[in-house]
N, C-alpha and C positions, 0 to 999 in steps of 0.2 A: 504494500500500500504506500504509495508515494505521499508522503507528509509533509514536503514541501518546507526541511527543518532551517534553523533559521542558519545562516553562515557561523554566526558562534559557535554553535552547538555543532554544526560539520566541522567547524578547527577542532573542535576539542575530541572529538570523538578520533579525527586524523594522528592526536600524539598519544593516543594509544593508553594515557592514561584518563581510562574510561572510572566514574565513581557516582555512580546512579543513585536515584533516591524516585520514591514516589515522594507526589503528593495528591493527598485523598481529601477530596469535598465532600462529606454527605449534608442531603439537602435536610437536614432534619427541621422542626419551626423556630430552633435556634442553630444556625448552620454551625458544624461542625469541619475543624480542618485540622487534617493529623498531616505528619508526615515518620515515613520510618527513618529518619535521620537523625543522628543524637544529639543535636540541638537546634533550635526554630530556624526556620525559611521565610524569607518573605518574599513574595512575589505578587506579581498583577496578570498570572495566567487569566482569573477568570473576570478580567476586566476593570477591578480596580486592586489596589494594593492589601493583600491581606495576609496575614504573620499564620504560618502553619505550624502546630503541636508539636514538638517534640517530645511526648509524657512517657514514650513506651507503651503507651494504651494499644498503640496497632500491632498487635501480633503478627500477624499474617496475611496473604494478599496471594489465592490459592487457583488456580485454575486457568489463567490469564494465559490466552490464545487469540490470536488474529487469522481470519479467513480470507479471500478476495472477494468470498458467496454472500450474499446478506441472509445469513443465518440466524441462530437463535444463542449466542454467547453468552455462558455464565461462567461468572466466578464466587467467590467465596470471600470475606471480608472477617477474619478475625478480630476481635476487640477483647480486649481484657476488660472483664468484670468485679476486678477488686474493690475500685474502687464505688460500685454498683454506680457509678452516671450514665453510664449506656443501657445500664438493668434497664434503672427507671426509664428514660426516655424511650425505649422499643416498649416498657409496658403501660406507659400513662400518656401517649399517643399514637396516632397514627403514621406509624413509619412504610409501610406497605406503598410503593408507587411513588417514594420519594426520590429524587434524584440524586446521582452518585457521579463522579468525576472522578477518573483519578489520571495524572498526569505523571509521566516520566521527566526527571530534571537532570541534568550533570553538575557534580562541582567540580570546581577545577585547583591547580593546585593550593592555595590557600583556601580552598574550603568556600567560597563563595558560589553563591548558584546562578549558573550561568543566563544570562538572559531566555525567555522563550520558552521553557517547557512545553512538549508539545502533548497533544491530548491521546492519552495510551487509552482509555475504555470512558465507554457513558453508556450508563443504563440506571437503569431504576431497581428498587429494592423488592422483591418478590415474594422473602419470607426471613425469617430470625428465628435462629435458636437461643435459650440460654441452658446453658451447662455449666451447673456447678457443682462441684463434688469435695471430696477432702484433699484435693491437693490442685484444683484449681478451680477458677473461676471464667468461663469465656460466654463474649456473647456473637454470634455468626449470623453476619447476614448477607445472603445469599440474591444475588444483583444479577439480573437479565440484560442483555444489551438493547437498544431500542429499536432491533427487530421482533422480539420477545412478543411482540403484541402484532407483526404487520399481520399474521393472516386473521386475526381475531377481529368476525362481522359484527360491527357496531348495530346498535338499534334495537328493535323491540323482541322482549322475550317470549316464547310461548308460554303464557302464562295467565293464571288470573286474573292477578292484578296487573299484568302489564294491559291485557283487554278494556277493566275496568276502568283505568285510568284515561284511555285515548275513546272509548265506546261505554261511558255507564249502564249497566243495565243489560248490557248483553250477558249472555249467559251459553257463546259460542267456546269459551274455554275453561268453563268451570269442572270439566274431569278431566283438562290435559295431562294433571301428574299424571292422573291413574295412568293412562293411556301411553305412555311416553314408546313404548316399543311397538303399538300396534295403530296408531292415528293415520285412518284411511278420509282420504279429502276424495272428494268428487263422487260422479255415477257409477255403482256397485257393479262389475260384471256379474251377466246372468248366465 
């Protein structure tokens, strides 16, 4: 996939001393920006200036694959749970369909991050685990890329209340559950 990266980041990648780092946006309703790098980044990948985490909360960053196909990519988003602020915000909101970013950066040799990071995965958040036991604590959320949804038909359900709502009073899908495997439309052959 041609990313079109910036000339800085082709210099730096040319002398060979390559030292990557993500950085992870999650769209949470207080955005969250980690990076696995041992102390804060700041940059303006996602349009203005903003200081990314360096707490150790990012464990891992698990399944991360590039296609040419517009497929359906996932990967895996480790977060430590110790210090339960991830707990809470996956269980006392709606994190499902929230947006994810996460960008690959270079430093270079004094450790600063080079201009430009370019954008390595965007998808949305699909589902979370938390797992915690007696010798650790994680919480895993599991990010589709924003093919994840293309073949998914929008609009109206077979259903009750999707009838009820656009037709009151009709009573054309009031046994579609039952029916779900045998629902014959039109003139019966005889």
């Amino acid at each position: 996939m041609s990313r079109g990266l910036a000339s800085a980041v082709k210099t730096e990648l040319a002398t060979g001393n390559i030292n990557p780092v993500f950085l992870v946006s999650l769209g949470f309703s207080t955005p969250v920006y980690l990076t696995n790098c041992g102390f804060p980044l700041t940059s303006s990948v996602s349009g203005s200036s903003v200081t990314y985490t360096a707490s150790g909360h990012l464990r891992s960053i698990t399944g991360l694959s590039e296609t040419n196909k517009p497929t359906k990519n996932s990967l895996a988003i480790q977060l430590s749970a110790v210090e339960q602020t991830y707990s809470a915000v996956v269980l006392n909101e709606n994190v499902i369909n929230k947006e994810v970013k996460i960008w690959r950066g270079l430093l270079n040799d004094s450790n600063a991050l080079i201009a430009d990071p370019f954008l390595l995965f965007y998808g949305t958040i699909d589902e979370y685990k938390i797992i915690d036991n007696t010798t650790s604590a994680n919480v895993t959320l599991n990010v589709t890329s924003h093919w994840g949804t293309f073949d998914k038909e929008s609009g109206r359900t077979t259903s009750d209340n999707s009838q009820q709502r656009f037709f009151s009073g009709d009573k054309g899908m009031e046994f579609a559950a039952l029916n779900i495997l045998d629902l014959r439309w039109g003139k019966a052959d005889v």
